[in-house]
C-alpha positions in Angstrom: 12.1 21.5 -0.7 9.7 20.9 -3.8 9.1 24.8 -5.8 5.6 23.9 -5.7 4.1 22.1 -3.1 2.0 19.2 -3.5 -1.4 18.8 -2.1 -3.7 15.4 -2.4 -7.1 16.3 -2.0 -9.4 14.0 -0.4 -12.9 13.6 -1.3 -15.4 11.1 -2.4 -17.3 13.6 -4.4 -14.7 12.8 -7.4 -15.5 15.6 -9.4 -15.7 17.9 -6.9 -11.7 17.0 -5.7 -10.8 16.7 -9.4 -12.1 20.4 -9.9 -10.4 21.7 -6.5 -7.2 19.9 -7.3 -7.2 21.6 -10.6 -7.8 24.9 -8.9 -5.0 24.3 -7.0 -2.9 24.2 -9.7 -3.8 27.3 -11.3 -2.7 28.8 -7.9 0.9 27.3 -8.3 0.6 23.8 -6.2 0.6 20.4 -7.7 -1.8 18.5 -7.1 -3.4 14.6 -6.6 -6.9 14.0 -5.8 -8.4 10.8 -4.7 -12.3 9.7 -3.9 -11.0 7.9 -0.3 -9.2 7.7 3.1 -7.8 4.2 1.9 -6.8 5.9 -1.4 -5.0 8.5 0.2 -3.2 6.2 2.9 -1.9 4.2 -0.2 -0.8 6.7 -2.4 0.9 8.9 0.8 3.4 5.3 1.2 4.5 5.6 -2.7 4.5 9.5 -3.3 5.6 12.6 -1.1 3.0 14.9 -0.3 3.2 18.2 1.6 0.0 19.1 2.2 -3.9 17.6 2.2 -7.4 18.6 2.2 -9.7 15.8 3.9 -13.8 15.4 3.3 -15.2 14.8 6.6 -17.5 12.4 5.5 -16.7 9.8 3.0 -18.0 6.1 3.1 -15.5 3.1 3.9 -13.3 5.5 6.0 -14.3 9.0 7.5 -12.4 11.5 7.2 -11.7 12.0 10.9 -10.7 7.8 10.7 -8.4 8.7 7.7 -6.9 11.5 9.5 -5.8 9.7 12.7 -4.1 7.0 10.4 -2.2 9.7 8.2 -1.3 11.7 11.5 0.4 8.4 13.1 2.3 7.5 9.8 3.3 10.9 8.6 2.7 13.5 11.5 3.9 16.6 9.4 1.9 16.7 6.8 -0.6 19.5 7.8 -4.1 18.7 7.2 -7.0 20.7 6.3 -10.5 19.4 6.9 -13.3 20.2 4.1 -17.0 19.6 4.9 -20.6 20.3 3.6 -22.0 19.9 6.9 -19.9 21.0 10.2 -20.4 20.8 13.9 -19.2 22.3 16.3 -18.4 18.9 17.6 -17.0 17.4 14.0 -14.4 20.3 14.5 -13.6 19.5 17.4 -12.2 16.2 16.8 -10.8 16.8 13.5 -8.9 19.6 15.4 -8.1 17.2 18.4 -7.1 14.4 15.8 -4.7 16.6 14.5 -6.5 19.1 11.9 -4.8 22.1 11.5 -8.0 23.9 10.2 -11.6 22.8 9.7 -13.3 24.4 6.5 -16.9 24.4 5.4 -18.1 23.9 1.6 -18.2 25.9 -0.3 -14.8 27.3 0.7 -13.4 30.0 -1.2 -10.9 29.3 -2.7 -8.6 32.0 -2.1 -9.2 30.7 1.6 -8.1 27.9 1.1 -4.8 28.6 -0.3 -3.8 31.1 1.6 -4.4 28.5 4.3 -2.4 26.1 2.4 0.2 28.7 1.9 0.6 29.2 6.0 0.9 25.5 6.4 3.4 25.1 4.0 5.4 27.9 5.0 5.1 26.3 9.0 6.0 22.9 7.6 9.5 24.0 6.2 10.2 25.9 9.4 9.7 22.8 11.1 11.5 20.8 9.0 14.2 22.9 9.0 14.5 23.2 12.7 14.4 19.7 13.0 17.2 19.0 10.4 19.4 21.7 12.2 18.6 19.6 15.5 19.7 16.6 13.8 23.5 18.6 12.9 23.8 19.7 15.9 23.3 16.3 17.8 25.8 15.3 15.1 28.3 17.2 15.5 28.0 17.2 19.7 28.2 13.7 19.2 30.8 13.7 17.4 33.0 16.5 19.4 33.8 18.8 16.5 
């Protein structure tokens, strides 16, 4: 488990992520930003990533769009939607795609980590549990 966790933020307002991931790292995360939901589906297959923030509404790839693909490849990263301008119904199926929260601009920023902080923190308990599921299947198997 990475000391600090690392969050890509997602946003095709580049120096709007640029200045949030920076943020973020004055808070203790590391952080990657990138301006799209192809962007963030190609850097997610070469570097680990605990944690993103996803713009609603981006060109090429909404954010929603991006979201499903990221949730079928890698379904525990938790995911934090960001948007200038919510409905009730964009929430919806951000949350049904697999959102864990849905956020509107400007978000302060202590809200937003402490958000992060609770989906990290539920992350390692699920990793952990699963690795512990994985020894003791192991070692049932195994007759020990």
């Amino acid at each position: 488990m990475p000391i600090a966790p690392v969050v890509l933020v997602v946003d095709d307002e580049e120096a709007f992520a640029q200045t949030l991931s920076k943020r973020l790292e004055l808070r203790g995360f590391k952080s990657r930003s990138v301006t799209s939901g192809p962007e963030a589906l190609a850097l997610l297959d070469t570097e680990p990533v605990d944690l993103i923030i996803l713009d609603v509404l981006m060109p090429e790839m909404s954010g929603p769009e991006a979201l499903l693909k990221i949730k079928e490849k890698y379904p525990l990263i938790p995911v934090l939607m960001l948007t200038g301008e919510a409905t009730v119904e964009r929430a919806i199926d951000g949350m049904k795609a697999g959102a864990l929260d849905f956020l509107m601009k400007p978000c302060d920023i202590g809200v937003i980590t402490e958000k992060l902080q609770q989906a990290y923190r539920r992350k390692c308990e699920h990793e952990e549990r699963i690795k512990d599921a994985e020894i003791s299947h192991l070692i049932n198997r195994k007759g020990w």
